[in-house]
MARGURO-985913 format. One record per residue (C-alpha): residue number from 1; x, y, z; residue in three letters. Coordinates in steps of 0.2 Angstrom, whole numbers, plus 5000, padded with zeros to 4 digits. Example, Ala and Ser with C-alpha at 12.3 -4.5 7.8 and 13.67 -1.06 7.14 Angstrom:
<bakols>
 resi    x    y    z resn
    1 5062 4978 5039  ALA
    2 5068 4995 5036  SER
</bakols>
This chain:
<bakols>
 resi    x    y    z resn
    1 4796 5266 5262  UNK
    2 4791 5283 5255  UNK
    3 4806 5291 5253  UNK
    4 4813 5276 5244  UNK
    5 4801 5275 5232  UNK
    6 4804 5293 5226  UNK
    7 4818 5299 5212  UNK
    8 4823 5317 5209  UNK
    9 4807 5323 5216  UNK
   10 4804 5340 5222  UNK
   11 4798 5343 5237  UNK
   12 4787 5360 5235  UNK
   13 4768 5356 5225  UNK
   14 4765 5368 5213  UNK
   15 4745 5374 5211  UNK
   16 4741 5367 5197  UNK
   17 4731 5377 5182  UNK
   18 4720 5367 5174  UNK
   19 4719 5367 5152  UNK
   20 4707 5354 5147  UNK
   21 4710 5356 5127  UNK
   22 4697 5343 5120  UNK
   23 4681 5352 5127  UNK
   24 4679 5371 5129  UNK
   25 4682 5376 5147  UNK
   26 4662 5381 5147  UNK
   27 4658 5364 5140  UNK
   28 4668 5355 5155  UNK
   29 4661 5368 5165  UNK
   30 4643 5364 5161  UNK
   31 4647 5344 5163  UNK
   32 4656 5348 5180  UNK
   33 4646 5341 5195  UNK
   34 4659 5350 5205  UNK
   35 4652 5366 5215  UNK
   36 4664 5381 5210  UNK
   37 4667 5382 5229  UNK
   38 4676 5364 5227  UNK
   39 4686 5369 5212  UNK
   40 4704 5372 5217  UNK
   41 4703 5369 5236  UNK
   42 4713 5354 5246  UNK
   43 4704 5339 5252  UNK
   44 4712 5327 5263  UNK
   45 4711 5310 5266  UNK
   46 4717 5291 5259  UNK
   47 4714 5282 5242  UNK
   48 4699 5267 5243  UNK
   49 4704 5260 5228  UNK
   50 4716 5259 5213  UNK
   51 4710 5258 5197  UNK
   52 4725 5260 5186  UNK
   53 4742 5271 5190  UNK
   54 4733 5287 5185  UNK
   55 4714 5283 5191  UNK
   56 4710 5279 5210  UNK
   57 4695 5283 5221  UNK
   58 4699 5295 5235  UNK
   59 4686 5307 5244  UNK
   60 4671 5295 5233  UNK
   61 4675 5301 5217  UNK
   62 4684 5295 5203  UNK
   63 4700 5304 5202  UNK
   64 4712 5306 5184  UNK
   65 4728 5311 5189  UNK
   66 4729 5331 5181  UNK
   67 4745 5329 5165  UNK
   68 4750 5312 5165  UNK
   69 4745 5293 5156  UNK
   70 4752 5278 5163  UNK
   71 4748 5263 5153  UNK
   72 4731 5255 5156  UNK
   73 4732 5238 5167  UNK
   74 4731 5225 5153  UNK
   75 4748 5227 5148  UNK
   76 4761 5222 5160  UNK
   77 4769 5239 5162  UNK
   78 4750 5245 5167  UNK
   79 4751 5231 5181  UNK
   80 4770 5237 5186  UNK
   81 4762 5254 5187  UNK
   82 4746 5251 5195  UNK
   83 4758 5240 5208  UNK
   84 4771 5252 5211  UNK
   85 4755 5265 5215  UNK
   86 4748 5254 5228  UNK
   87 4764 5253 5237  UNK
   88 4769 5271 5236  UNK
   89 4750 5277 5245  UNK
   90 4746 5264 5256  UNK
   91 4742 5269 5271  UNK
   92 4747 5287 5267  UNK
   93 4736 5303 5270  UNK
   94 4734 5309 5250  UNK
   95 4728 5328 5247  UNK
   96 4721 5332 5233  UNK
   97 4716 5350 5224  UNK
   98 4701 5349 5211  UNK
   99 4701 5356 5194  UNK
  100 4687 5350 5184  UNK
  101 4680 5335 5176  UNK
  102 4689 5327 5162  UNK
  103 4680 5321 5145  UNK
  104 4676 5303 5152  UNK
  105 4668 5312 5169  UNK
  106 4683 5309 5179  UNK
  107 4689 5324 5192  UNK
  108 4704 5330 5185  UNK
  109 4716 5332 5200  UNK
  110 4735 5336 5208  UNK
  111 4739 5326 5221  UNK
  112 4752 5325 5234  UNK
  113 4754 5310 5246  UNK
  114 4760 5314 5262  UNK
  115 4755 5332 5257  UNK
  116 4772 5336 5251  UNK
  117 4777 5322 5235  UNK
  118 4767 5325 5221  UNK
  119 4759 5309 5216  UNK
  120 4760 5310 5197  UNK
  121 4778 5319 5197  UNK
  122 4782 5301 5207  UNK
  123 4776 5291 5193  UNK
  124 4784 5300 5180  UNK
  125 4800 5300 5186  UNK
  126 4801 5282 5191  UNK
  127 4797 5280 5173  UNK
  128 4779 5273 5176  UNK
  129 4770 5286 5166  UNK
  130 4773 5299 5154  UNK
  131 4771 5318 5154  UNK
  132 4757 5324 5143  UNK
  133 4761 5342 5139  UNK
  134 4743 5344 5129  UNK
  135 4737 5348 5146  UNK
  136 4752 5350 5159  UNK
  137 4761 5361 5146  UNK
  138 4779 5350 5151  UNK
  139 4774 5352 5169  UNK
  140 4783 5335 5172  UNK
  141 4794 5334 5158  UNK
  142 4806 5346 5165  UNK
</bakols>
């Protein structure tokens, strides 16, 4: 079912790095209750809950999908999106690398599911969320 839910995907993660513009990075860093030891480094395991198509819980902390927005679920492209999400990680082992924590205490991350798809580069091109170059400077618009 994986393989069918991705278009024009490719199959090498990039390491992502990580421009929060709306706070200074020693303001995030400050706010971060991430240790410096976590920031950047893989963790492995599966989503416990879907929030919306770019927030889910996975390793017990609120993850924001790092360059994207999907719309929220009270629209129903938001519930399209959020549905399309489910399907595509369920039951899958999801990696994740850390880059900080956004402005509404979120950790910012990359994350691949199957450790190979990139979870927001899914999303965007399936047309369930839109690049947002203010922080992934056209990562997935290209």
């Amino acid at each position: 079912m994986l393989r069918a839910m991705i278009r024009a995907v490719s199959p090498t993660p990039l390491i992502i790095a990580l421009v929060v513009s709306i706070a200074s990075a020693s303001t995030v860093m400050a706010a971060d209750p991430l240790s410096t030891a976590t920031l950047g480094k893989y963790t492995y395991g599966q989503i416990t809950k879907i929030i919306d198509a770019d927030t889910f819980i996975f390793d017990g902390r609120r993850i924001r999908l790092w360059g994207i927005d999907a719309p929220e679920n009270d629209t129903p492209e938001g519930l399209a999106a959020t549905s399309f999400l489910r399907e595509l990680v369920a039951g899958e082992d999801i990696s994740c690398t850390y880059g900080g924590v956004g402005p509404y205490g979120r950790t910012i991350a990359q994350c691949w599911v199957g450790g190979v798809y990139d979870i927001a580069w899914i999303l965007v091109r399936n047309g369930f969320a839109v690049d947002m170059p203010r922080y992934s400077k056209g990562y997935y618009g290209r």
